[in-house]
N, C-alpha and C positions, 0 to 999 in steps of 0.2 A: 683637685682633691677637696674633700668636703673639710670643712671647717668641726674640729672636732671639741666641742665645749660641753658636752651635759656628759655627765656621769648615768653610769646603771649600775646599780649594787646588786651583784648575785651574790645566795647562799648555795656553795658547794663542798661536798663531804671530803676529808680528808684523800681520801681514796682520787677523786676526782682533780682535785687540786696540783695531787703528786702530777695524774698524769698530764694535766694542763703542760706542767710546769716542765717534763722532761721533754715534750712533743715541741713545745715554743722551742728552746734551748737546741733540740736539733734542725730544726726549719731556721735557727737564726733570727728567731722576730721573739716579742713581749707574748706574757700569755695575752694579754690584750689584744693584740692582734689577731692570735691565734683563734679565739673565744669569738670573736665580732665576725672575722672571716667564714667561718663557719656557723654562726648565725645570720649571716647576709645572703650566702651561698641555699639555707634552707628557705630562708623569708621570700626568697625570689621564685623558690620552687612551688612556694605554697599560694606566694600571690597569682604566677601562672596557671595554676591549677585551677586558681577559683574566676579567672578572667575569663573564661571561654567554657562550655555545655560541649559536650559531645551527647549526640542523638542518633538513633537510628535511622538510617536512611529514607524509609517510608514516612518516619514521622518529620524528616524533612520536607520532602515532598509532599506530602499536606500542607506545609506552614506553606512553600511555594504558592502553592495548587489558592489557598485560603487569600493569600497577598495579591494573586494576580487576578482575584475577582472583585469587579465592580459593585459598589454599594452604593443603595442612592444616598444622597443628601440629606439631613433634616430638612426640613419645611423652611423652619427659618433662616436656616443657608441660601438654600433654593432664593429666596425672598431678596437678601442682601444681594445677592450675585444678579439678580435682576432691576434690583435700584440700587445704580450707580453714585455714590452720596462725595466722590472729589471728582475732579478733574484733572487732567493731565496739561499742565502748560509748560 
């Protein structure tokens, strides 16, 4: 269980409050519970959302098609990779 120490002050309407407070009372938990529960339940939907691109399937197959082609080197790679500057002991 996470260690619960910092405060979050929300402004909620009258209206809102009421119904916080009848929905906690019948689940049996604080509205704080109620209120966090259901903003961890949305924060996790929104953070999924935004971890992952869905694409169309051609324009995958490009990125594939683009990754499994060979480029050459810069020069200066080329260069390093043909003087060896440690050794292996």
């Amino acid at each position: 269980m996470d260690l619960k120490n910092k405060a979050l002050n929300l402004r909620v309407s009258d209206r809102q409050r009421a119904a916080y407070e009848r929905a906690a009372a019948l689940e049996g938990m604080s509205v704080s519970a109620l209120v966090t529960s259901g903003a961890d339940e949305r924060a996790e939907q929104i953070l999924h959302a935004h971890a992952s691109m869905t694409v169309p399937a051609d324009v995958f197959d490009q990125l594939l098609s683009a990754l499994d082609q060979q480029t050459p080197l810069a020069a200066s790679l080329e260069k390093a990779f043909d003087e060896p500057r440690f050794e292996n002991r």
